[in-house]
C-alpha positions as a Markdown table, in Angstrom:
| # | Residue | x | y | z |
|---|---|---|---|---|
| 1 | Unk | 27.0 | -1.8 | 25.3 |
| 2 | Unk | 25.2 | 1.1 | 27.9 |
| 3 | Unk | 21.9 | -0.6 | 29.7 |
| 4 | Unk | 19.6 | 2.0 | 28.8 |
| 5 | Unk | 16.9 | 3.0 | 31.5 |
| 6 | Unk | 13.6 | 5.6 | 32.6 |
| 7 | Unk | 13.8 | 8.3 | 35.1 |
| 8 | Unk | 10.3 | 9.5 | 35.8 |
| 9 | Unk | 9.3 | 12.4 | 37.2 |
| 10 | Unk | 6.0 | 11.9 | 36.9 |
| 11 | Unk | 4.8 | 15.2 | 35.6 |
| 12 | Unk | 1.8 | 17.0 | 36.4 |
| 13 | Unk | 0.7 | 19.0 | 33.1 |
| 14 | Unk | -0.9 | 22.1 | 33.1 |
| 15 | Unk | -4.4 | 21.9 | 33.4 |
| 16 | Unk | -4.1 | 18.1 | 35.1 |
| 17 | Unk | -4.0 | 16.4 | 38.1 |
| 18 | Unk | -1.7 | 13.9 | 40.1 |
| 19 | Unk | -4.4 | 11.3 | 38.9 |
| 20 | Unk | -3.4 | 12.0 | 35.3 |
| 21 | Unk | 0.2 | 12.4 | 36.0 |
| 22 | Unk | 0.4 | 8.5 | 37.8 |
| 23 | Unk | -1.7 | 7.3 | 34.8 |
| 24 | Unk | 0.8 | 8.5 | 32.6 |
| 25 | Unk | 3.9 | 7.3 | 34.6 |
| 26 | Unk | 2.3 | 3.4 | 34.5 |
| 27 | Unk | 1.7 | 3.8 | 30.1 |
| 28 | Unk | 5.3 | 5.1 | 30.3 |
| 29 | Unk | 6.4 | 2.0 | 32.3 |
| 30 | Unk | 4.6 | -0.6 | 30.4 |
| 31 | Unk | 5.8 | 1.2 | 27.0 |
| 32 | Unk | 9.3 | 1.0 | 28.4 |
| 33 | Unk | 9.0 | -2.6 | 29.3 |
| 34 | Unk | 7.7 | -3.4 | 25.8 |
| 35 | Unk | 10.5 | -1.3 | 24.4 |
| 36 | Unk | 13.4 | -3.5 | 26.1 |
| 37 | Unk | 14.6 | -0.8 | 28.5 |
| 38 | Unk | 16.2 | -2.2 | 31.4 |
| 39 | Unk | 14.8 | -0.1 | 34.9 |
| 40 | Unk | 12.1 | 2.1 | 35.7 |
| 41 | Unk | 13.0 | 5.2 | 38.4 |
| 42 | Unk | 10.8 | 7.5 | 40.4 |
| 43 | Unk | 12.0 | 10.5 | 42.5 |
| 44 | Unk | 11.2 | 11.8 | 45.7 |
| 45 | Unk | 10.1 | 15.4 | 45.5 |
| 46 | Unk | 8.4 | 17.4 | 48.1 |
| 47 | Unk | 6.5 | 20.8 | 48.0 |
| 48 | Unk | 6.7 | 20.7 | 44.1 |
| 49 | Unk | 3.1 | 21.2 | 42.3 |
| 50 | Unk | 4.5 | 19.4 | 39.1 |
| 51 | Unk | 5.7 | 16.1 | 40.6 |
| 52 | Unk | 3.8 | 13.3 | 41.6 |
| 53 | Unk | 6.0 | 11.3 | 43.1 |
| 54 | Unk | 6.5 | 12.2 | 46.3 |
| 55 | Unk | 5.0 | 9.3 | 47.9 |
| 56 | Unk | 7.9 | 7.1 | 46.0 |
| 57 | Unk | 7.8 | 3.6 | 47.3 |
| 58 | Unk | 3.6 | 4.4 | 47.1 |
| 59 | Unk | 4.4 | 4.9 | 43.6 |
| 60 | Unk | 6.7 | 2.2 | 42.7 |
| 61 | Unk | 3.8 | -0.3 | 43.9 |
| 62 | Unk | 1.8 | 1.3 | 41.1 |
| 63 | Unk | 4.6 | 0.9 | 38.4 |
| 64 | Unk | 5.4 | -2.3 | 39.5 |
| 65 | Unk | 1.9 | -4.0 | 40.0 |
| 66 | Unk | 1.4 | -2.9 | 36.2 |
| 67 | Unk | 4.6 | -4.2 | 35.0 |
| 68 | Unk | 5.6 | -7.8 | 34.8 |
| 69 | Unk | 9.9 | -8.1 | 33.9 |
| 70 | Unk | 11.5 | -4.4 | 34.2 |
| 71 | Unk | 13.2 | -3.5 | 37.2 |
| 72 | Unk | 11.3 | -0.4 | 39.6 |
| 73 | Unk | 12.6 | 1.4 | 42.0 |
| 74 | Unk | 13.9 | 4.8 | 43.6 |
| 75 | Unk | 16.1 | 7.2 | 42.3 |
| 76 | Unk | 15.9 | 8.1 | 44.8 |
| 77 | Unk | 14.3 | 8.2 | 48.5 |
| 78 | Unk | 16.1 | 11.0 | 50.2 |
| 79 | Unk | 17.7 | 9.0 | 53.4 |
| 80 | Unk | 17.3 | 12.0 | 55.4 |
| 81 | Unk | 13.7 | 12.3 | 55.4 |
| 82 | Unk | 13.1 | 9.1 | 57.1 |
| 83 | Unk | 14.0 | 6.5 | 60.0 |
| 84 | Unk | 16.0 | 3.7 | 57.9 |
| 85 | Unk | 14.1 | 1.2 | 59.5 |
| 86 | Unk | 11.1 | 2.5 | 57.8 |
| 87 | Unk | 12.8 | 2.8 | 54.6 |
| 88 | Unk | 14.0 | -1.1 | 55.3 |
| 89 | Unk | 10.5 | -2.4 | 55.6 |
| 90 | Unk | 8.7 | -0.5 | 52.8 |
| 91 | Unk | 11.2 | -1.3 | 50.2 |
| 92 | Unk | 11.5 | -5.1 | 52.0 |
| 93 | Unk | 7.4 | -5.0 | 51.4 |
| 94 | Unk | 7.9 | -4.2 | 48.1 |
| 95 | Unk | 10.9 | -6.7 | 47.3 |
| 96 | Unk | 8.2 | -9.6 | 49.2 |
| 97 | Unk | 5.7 | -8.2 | 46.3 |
| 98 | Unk | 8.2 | -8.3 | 43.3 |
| 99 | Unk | 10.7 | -10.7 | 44.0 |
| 100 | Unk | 13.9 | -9.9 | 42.2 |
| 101 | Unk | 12.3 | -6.7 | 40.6 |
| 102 | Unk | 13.0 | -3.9 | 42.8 |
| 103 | Unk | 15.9 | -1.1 | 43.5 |
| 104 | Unk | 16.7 | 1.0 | 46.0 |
| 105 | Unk | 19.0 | 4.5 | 44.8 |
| 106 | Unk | 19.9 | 6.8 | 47.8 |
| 107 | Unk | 20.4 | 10.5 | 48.4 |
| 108 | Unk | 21.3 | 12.5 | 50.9 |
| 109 | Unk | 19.4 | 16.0 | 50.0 |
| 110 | Unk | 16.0 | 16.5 | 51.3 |
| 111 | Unk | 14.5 | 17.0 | 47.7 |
| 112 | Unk | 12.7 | 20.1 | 48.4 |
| 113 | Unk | 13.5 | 22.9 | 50.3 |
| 114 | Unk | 14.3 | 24.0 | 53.6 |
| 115 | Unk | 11.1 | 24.7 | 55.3 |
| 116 | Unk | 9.5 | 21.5 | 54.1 |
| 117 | Unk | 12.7 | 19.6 | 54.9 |
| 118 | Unk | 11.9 | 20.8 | 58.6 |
| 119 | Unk | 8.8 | 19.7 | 57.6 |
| 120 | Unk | 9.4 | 16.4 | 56.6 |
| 121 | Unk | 11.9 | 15.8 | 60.0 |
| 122 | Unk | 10.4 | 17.3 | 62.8 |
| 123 | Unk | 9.5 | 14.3 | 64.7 |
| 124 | Unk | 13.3 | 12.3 | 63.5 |
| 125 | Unk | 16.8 | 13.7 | 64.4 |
| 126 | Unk | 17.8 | 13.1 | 60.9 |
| 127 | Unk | 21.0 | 15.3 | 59.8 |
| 128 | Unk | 21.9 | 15.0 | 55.8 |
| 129 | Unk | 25.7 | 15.2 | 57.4 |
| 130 | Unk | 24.7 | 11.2 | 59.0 |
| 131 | Unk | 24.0 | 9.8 | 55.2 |
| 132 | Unk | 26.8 | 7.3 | 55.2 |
| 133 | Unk | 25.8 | 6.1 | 58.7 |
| 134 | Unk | 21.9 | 5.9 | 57.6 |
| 135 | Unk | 23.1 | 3.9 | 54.6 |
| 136 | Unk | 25.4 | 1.3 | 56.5 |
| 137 | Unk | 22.2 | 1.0 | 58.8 |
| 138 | Unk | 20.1 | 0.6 | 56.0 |
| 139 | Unk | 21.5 | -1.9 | 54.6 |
| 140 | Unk | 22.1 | -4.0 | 58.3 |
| 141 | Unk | 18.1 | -4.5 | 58.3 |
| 142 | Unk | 18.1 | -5.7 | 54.9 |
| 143 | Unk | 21.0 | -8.2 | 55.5 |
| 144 | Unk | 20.3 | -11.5 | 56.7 |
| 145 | Unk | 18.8 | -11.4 | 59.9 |
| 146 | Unk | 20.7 | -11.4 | 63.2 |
| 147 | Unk | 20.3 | -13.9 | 66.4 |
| 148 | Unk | 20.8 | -11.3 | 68.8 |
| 149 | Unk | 19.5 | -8.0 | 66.9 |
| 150 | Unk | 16.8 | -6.4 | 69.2 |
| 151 | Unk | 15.7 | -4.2 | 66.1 |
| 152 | Unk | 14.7 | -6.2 | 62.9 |
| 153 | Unk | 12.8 | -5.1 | 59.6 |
| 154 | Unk | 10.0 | -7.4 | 58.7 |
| 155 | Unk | 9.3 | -7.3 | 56.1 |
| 156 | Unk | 13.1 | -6.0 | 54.9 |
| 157 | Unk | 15.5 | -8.2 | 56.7 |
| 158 | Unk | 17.1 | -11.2 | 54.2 |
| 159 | Unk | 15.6 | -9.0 | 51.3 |
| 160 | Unk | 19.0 | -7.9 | 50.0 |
| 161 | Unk | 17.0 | -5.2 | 47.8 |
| 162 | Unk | 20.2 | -3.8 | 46.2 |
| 163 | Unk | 21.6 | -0.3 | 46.8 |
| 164 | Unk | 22.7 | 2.8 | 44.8 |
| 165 | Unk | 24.2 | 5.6 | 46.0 |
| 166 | Unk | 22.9 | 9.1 | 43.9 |
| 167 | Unk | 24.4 | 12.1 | 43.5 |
| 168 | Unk | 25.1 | 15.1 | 42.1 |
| 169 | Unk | 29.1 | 16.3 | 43.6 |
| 170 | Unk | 31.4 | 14.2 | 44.7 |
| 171 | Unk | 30.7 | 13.6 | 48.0 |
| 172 | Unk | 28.7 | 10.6 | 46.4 |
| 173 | Unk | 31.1 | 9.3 | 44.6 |
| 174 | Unk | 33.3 | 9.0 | 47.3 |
| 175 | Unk | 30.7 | 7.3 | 49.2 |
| 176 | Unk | 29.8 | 4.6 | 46.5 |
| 177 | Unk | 33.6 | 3.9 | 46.0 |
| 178 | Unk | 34.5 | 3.4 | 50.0 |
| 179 | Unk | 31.3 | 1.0 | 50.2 |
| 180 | Unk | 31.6 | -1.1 | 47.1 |
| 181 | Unk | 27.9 | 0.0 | 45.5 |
| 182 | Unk | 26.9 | 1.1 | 41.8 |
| 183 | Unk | 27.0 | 5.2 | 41.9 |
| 184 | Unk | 24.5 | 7.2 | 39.8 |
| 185 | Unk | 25.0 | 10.8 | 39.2 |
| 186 | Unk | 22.4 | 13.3 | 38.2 |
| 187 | Unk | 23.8 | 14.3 | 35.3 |
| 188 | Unk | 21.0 | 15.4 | 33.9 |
| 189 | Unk | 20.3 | 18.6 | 36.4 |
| 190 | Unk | 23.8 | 18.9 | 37.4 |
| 191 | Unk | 26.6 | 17.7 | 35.2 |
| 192 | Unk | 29.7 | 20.2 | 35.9 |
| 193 | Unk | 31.3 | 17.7 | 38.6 |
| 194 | Unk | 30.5 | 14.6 | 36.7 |
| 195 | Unk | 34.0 | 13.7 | 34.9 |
| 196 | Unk | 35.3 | 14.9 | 38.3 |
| 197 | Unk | 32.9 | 12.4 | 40.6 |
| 198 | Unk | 33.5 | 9.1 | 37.9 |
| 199 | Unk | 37.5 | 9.7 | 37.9 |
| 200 | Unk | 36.9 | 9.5 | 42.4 |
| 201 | Unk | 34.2 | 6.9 | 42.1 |
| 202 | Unk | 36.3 | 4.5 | 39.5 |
| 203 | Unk | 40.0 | 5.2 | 40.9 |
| 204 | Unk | 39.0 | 4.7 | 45.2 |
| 205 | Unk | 36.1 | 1.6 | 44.4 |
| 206 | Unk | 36.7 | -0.9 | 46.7 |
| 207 | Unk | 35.1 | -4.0 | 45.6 |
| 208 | Unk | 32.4 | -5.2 | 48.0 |
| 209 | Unk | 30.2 | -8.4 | 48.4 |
| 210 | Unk | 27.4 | -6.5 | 46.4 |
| 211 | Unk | 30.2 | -5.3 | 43.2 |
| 212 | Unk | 33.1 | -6.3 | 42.1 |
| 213 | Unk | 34.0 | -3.2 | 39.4 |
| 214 | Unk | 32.5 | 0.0 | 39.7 |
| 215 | Unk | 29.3 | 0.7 | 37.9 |
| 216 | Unk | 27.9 | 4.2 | 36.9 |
| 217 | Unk | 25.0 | 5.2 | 36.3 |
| 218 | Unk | 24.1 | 8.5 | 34.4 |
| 219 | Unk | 21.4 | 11.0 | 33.9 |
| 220 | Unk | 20.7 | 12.2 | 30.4 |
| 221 | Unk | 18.0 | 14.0 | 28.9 |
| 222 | Unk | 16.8 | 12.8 | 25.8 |
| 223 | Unk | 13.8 | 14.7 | 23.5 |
| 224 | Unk | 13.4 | 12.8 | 20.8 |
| 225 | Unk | 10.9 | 13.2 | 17.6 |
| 226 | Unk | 10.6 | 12.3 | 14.3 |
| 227 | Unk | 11.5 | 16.0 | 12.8 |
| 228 | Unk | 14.5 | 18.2 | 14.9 |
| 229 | Unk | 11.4 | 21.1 | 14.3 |
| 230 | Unk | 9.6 | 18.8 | 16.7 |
| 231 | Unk | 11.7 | 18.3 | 18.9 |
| 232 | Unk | 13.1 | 21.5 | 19.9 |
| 233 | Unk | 9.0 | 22.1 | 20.0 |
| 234 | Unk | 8.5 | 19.8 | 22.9 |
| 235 | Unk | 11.7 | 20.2 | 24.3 |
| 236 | Unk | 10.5 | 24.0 | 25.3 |
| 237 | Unk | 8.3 | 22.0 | 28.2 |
| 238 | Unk | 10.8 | 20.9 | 29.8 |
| 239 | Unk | 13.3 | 23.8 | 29.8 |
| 240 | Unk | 9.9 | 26.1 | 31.0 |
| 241 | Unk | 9.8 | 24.1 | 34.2 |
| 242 | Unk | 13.7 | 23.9 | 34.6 |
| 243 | Unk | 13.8 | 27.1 | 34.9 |
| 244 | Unk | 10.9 | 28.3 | 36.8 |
| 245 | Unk | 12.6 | 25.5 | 39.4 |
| 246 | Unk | 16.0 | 26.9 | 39.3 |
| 247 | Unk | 14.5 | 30.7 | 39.7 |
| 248 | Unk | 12.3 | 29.8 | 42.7 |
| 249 | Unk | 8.8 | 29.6 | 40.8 |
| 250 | Unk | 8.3 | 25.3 | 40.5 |
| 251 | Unk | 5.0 | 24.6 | 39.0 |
| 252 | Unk | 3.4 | 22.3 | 36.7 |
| 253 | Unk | 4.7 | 21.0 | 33.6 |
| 254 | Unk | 3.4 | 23.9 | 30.7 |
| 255 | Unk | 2.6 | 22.9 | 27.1 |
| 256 | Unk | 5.5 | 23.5 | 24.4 |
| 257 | Unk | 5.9 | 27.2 | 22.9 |
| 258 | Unk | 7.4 | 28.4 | 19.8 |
| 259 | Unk | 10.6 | 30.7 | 20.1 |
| 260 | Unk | 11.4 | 30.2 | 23.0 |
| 261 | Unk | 15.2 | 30.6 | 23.3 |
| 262 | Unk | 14.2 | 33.9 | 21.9 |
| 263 | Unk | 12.6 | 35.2 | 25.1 |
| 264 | Unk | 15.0 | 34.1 | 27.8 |
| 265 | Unk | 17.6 | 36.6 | 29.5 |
| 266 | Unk | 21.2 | 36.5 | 29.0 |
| 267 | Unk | 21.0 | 34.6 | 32.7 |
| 268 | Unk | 18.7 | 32.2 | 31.8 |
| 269 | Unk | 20.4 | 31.0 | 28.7 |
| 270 | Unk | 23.6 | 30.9 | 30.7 |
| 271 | Unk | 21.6 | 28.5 | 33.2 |
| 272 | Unk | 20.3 | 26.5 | 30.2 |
| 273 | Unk | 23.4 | 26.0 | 29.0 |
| 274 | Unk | 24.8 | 24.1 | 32.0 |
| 275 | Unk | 22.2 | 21.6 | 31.2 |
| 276 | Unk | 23.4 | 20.9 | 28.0 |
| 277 | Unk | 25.9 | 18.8 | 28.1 |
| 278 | Unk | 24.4 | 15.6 | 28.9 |
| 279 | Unk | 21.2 | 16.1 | 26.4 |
| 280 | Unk | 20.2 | 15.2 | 22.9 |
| 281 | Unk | 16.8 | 17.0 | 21.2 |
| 282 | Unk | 16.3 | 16.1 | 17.3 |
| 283 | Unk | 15.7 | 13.0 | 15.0 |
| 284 | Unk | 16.8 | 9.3 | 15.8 |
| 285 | Unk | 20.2 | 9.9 | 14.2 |
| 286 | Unk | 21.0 | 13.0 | 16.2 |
| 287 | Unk | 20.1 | 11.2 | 19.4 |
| 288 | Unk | 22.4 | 8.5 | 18.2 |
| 289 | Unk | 25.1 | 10.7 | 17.5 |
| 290 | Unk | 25.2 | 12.7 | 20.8 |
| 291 | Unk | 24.6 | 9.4 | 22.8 |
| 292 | Unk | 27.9 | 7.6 | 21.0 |
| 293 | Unk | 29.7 | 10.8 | 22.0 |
| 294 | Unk | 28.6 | 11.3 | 25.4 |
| 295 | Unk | 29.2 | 7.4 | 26.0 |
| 296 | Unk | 32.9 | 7.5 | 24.5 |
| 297 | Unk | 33.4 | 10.6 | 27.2 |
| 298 | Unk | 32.2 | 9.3 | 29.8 |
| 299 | Unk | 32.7 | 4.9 | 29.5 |
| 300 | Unk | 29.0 | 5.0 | 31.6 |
| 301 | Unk | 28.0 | 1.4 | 32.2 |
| 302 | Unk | 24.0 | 3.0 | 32.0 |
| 303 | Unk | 22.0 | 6.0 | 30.8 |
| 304 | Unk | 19.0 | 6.8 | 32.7 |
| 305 | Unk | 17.0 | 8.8 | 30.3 |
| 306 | Unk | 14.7 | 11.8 | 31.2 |
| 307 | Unk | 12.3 | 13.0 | 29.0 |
| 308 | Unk | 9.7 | 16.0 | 30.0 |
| 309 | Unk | 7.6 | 16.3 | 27.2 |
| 310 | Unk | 3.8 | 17.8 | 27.8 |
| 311 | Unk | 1.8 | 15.3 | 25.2 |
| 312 | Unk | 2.4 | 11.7 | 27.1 |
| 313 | Unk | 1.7 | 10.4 | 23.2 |
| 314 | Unk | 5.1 | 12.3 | 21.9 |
| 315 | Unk | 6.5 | 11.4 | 25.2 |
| 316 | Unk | 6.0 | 8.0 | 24.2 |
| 317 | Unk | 7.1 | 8.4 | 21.3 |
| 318 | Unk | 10.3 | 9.7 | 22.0 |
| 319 | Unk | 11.1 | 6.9 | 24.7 |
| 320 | Unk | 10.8 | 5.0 | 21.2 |
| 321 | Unk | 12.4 | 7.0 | 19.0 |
| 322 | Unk | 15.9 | 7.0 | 21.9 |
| 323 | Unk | 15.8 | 3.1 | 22.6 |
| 324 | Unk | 15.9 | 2.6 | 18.6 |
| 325 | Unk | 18.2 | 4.8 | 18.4 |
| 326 | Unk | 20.8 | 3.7 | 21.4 |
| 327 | Unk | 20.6 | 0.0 | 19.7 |
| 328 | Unk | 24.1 | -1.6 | 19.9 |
| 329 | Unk | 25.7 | 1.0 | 21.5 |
């Protein structure tokens, strides 16, 4: 049976704030901890009006200081955008906070684009092409601690705060494989390579001291409510603000509308499309039906749900409505 878990975005709404947004991301957390699911993940994003999360460990204090059992964590921090060491100690502070509780998922785009990468870097020489070697010195400061080491994270060093690797081609696949670590892919944005990147990921995994058998991790967007009408309703947010990303307008998250499909171009439809399939929108059996077929395709040890739905009470509801309806599978 798949883990089921949360990937928050934490939206900002239309007409709200990123007080609102991170008010709605801690509900959604403690919801999903009533609910049985089994981790919590918030994204770095930077330059993007409709994401609150660009602060991320900031932000998994909040989710986990609210919480009490489900795991929290990053998925991901963007290695490039900062020293490791740094990345060592915050994430060691937050593993000193909530022992046993806490995850670390790694990627190696800047999350934004390329003026506010430069942004982001301009006093580190970071290169995205140095991932691998940020991650094996990443994971030295959280190891146990060396007699002679003249550089130490502390808090961070004996924390073994476990590591993902994330991506969305293969070049993460290959990396999770080569060091032995569970591999998510962001299916849920970008799922044309992902048969591709789990055939690399599961045939080269070299079994590590942190894994013994692969482990994959997969994005999927879920938009559940109690009629299909509904659904395809709210699911209209979502797709608004996928596209207004993917056509170089990001904004905030805008309120459902009706007909929507109706008033997109042959191009955006097309770009829609790609998305499609690792998604379910409709009723409790639907979800359950495209969830048992997308789990038989791919053998995916965990979903990581996404669900970007403009009323947080419907968004709730459909975190509900997807965890009923993924029971047993």
């Amino acid at each position: 049976m798949a883990e089921l878990s949360v990937l928050d975005l934490s939206p900002i709404n239309e007409g709200q704030t990123a007080s609102h947004a991170l008010a709605n991301s801690l509900s959604l957390a403690q919801h999903a901890e009533k609910l049985g699911y089994h981790r919590y993940w918030v994204a770095e994003h930077h330059n993007m009006p409709g994401i609150a999360s660009a602060a991320t460990a900031v932000v998994i204090t909040h989710i986990a200081g609210g919480t009490q059992r489900i795991r929290v964590g990053a998925g991901g921090i963007m290695l490039p955008n900062h020293a490791p060491i740094m990345v060592a100690e915050q994430f060691g502070t937050l593993e000193a906070l909530f022992p046993g509780r806490i995850d670390l998922g790694l990627g190696r785009a800047p999350g934004t684009d390329g003026v506010t990468a430069q942004a982001l870097r301009r006093t580190l020489n970071s290169d995205p092409n140095k991932f691998p070697q940020d991650v094996l010195e990443l994971r030295e400061y959280l190891k146990d601690a060396q007699p002679n080491a003249r550089v130490r994270a502390v808090p961070g060093e004996g924390s073994n705060v476990p590591l993902y690797i994330l991506g969305s081609s293969l070049f993460g696949a290959q990396l999770a494989a080569i060091l032995g670590l569970p591999f998510a892919f962001a299916s849920h944005f970008a799922p044309a390579a992902m048969m591709q990147a789990l055939d690399i990921y599961r045939s080269e995994f070299n079994p590590s001291e942190n894994l013994d058998k692969p482990y994959a991790i997969l994005g999927y967007n879920i938009c559940a409510a109690d009629t299909e009408a509904e659904a395809l309703y709210l699911r209209t947010s979502g797709l608004q603000a996928f596209l207004n990303l993917r056509f170089g307008n990001p904004g905030k998250l805008p309120p459902p509308v009706q007909d929507f499909e109706n008033t997109l171009s042959a191009q955006q439809k097309q770009v829609m499309a790609q998305i499609s399939s690792a998604a379910s929108v409709g009723t409790a059996d639907q979800v359950r039906q495209d969830v048992e077929a997308f789990l038989q395709q791919t053998q995916a040890d965990e979903l990581i749900i996404t669900s970007q739905i403009f009323d947080h009470q419907a968004r709730l509801r459909s975190y509900e409505i997807a965890k009923q309806a993924c029971c047993g599978l």
